[in-house]
N, C-alpha and C positions, 0 to 999 in steps of 0.2 A: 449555379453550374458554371457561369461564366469565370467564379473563382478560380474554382479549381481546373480550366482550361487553361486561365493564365496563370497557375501555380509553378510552372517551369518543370513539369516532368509532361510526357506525352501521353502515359497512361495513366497520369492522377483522377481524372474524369470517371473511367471505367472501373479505379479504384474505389471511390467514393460513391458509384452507382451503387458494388456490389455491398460495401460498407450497410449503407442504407437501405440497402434489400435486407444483409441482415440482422440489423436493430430490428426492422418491421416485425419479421417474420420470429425472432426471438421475444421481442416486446421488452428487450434491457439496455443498458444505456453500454455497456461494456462490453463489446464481442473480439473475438479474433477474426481477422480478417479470412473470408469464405474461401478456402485454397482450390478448395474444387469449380466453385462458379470462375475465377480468377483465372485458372486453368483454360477454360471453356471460352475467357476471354483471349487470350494470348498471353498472358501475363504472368513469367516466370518469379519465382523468388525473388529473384536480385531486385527487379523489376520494381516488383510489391514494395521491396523496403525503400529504394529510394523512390514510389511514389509516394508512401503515406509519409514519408521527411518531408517531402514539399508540399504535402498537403498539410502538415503540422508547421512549415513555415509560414501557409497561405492562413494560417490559423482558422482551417475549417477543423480539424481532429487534436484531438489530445491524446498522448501515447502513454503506455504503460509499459515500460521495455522489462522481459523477462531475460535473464540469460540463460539462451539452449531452447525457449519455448518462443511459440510466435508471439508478437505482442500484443495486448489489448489495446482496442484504440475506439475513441467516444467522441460521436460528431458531437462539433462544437453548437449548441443551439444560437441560429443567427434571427436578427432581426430585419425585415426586407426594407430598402433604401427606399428616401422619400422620394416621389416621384417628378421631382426637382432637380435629379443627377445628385453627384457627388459634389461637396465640395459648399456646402450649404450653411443655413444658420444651424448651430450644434443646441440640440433642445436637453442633452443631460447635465451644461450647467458646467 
């Protein structure tokens, strides 16, 4: 979470909540982002697009841009940091 607060957009956070609510709830790795929960947050169109950009720069999501349709977009599966902070000995070598 901490990512995507430091991803440089304001709403990327609630973006990425609703993201995640609906993989859950779909059970696929591929969804369009939920316009109606999105909505319910504050979070107009424009808004949505340049959040999931900064969340695709924070390299939490991966986009599938359609033109004319919303895009698909597929959280990134992460791996949680060693409890050592950042910046540590790199174990992939």
């Amino acid at each position: 979470m901490a990512r995507a607060v430091k991803a440089g957009h304001p709403q990327a956070l609630p973006v990425l909540l609703a993201l995640r609510y609906k993989t859950d709830t779909l059970r696929q790795p591929w969804v369009k982002p939920p316009a109606a929960v999105l909505r319910l947050l504050g979070v107009d169109k424009d808004a949505r697009s340049r959040a999931i950009a900064a969340l695709e720069r924070a390299g939490l999501v991966e986009v599938r841009r359609r033109r004319g349709r919303p895009p698909l977009v597929r959280l990134v599966p992460w791996a949680p940091q060693p409890s050592g902070g950042e910046g540590g000995a790199d174990a992939a070598g």
